[in-house]
Structures are given as C-alpha cells and as structure tokens.
Biopython code that builds the backbone (N, CA, C, O; Angstrom):
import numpy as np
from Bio.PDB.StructureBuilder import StructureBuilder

atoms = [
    (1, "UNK", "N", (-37.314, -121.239, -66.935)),
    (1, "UNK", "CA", (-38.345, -122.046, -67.606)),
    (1, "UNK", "C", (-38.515, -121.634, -69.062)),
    (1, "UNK", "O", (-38.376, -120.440, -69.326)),
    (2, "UNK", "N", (-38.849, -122.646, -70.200)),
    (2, "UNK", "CA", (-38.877, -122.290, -71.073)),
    (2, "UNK", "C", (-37.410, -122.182, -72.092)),
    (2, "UNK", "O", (-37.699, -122.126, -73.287)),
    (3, "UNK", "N", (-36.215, -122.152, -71.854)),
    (3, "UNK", "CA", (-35.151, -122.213, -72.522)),
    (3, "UNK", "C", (-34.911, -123.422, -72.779)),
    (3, "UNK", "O", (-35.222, -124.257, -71.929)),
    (4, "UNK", "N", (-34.321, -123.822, -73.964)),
    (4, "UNK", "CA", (-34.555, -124.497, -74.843)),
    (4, "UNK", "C", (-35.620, -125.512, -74.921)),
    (4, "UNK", "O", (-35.576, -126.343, -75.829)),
    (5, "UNK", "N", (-36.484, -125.521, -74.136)),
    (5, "UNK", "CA", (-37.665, -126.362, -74.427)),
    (5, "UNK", "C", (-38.431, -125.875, -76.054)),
    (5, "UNK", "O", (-38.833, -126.723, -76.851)),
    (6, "UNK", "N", (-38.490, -124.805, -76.232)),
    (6, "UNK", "CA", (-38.926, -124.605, -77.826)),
    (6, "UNK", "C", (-38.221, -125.362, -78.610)),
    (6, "UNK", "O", (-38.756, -125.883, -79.589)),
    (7, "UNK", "N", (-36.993, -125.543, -78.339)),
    (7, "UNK", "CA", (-35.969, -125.619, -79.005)),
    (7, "UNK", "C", (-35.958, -127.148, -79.736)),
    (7, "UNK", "O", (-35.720, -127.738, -80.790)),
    (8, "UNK", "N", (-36.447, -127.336, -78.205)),
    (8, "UNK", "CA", (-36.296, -129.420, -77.903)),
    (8, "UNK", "C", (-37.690, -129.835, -78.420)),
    (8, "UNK", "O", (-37.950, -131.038, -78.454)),
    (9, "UNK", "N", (-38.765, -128.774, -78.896)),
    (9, "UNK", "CA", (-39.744, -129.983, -79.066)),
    (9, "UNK", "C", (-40.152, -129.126, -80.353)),
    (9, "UNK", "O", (-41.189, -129.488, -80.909)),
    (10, "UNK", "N", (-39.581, -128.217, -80.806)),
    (10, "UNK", "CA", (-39.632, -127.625, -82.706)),
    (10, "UNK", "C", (-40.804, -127.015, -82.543)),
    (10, "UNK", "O", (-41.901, -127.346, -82.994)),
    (11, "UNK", "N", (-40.332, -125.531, -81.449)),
    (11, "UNK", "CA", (-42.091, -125.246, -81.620)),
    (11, "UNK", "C", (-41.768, -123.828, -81.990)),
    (11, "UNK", "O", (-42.680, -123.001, -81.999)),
    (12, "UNK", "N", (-40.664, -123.518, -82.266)),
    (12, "UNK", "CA", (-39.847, -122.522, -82.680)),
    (12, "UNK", "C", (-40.581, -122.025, -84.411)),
    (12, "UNK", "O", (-39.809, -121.788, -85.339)),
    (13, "UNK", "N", (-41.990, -121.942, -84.580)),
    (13, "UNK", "CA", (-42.472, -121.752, -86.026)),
    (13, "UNK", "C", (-42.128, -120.623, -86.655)),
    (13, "UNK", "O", (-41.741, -120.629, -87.823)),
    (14, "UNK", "N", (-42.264, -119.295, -85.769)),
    (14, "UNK", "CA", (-41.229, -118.051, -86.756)),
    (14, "UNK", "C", (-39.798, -117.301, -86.084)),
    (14, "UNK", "O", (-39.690, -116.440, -85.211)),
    (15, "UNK", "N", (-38.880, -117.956, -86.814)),
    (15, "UNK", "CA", (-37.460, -117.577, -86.329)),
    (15, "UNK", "C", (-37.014, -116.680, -86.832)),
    (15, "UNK", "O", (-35.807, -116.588, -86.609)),
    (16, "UNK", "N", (-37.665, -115.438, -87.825)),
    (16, "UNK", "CA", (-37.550, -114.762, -87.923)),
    (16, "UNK", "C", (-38.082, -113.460, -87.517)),
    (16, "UNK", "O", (-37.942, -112.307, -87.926)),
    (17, "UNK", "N", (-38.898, -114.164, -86.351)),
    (17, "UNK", "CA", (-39.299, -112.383, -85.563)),
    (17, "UNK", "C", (-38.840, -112.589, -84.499)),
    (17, "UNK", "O", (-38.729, -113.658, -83.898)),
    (18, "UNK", "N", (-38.395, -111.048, -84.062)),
    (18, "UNK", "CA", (-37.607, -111.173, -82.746)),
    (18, "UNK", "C", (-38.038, -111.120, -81.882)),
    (18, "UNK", "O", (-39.197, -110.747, -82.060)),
    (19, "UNK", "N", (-37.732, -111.351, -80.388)),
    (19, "UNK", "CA", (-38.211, -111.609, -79.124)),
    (19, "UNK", "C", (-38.865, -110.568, -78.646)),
    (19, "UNK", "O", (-38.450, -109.413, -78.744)),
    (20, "UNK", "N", (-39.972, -110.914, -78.077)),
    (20, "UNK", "CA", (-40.454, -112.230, -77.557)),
    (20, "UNK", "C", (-41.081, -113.027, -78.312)),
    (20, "UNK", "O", (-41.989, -112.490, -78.945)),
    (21, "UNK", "N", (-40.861, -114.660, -78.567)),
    (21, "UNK", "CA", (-40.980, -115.595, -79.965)),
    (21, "UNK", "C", (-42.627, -115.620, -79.235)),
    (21, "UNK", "O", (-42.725, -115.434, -78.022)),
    (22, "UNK", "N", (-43.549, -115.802, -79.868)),
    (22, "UNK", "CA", (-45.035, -116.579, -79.600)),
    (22, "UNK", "C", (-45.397, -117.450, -80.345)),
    (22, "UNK", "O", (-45.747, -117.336, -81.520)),
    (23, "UNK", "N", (-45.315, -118.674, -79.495)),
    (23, "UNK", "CA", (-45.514, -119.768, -79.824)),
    (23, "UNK", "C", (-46.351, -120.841, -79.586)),
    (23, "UNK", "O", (-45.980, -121.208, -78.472)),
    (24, "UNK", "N", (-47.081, -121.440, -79.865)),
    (24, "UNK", "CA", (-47.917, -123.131, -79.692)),
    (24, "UNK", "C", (-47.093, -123.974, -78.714)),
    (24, "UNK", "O", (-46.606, -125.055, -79.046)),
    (25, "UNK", "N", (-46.953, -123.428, -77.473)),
    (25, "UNK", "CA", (-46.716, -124.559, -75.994)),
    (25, "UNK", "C", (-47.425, -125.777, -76.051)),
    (25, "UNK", "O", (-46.934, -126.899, -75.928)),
    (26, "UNK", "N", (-48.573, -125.499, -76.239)),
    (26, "UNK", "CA", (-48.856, -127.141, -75.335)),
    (26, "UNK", "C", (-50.144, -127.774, -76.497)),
    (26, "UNK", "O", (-50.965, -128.666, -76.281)),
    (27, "UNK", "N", (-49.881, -126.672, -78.160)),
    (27, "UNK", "CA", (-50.272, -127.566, -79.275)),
    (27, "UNK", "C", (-51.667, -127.678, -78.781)),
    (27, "UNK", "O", (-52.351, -128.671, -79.031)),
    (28, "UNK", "N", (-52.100, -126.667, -78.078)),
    (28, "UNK", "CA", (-53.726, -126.365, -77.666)),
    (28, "UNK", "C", (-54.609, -125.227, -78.760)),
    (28, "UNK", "O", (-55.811, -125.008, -78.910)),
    (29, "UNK", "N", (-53.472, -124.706, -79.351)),
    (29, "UNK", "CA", (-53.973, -123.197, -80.233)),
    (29, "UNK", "C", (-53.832, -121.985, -79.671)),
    (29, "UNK", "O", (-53.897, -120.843, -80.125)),
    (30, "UNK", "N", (-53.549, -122.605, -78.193)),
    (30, "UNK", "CA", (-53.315, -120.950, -77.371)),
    (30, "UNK", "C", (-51.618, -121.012, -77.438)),
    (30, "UNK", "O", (-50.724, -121.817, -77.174)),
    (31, "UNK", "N", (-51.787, -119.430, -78.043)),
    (31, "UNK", "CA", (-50.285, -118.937, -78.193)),
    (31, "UNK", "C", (-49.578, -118.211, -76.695)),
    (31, "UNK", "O", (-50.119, -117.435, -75.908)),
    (32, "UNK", "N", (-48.492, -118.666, -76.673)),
    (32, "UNK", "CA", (-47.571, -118.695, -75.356)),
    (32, "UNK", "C", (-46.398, -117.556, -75.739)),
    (32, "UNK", "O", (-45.941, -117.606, -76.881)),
    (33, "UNK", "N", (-45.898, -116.528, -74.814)),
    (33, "UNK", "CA", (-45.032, -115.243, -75.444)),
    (33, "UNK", "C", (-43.713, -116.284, -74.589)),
    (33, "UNK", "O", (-44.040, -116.998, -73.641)),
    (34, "UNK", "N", (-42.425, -116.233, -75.027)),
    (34, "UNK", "CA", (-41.355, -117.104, -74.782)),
    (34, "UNK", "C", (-40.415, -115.547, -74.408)),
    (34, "UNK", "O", (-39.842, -115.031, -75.368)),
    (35, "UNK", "N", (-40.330, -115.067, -73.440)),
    (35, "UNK", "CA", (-39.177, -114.281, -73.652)),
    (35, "UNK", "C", (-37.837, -114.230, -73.455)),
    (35, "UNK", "O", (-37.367, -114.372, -72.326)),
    (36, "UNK", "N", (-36.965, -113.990, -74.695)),
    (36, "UNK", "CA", (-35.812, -114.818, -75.066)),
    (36, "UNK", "C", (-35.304, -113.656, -74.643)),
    (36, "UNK", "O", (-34.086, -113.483, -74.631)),
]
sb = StructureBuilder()
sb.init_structure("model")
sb.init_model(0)
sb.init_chain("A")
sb.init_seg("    ")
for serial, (resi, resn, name, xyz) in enumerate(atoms, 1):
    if name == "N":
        sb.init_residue(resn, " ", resi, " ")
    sb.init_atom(name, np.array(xyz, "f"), 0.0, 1.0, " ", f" {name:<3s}", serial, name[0])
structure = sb.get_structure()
C-alpha cells in the first residue's frame, strides 16, 4: 500500500529528504509517514 500512489497523485512535496517521505495523503493537513 502506498507505492506509487504518491507518485500518481503528486503528493511527493519534499524529494529531497530521505525516507520515510511525510506527506499530505488525503489533502486533510494531517501528515502521513510513506515508508519507502
């Protein structure tokens, strides 16, 4: 779960820190840990 879905919906905002990415899932404000 979770692989490339960041990917597919550009929620990928800092690609320059490394894993685990935390990111805006569901564009609620609550940040989601993606571990890549």
């Amino acid at each position: 779960p979770g692989l490339g879905v960041e990917q597919e919906l550009g929620l990928v905002e800092h690609p320059s820190l490394p894993p685990p990415l935390v990111v805006d899932l569901n564009g609620d404000g609550r940040m989601e840990v993606l571990l890549a």
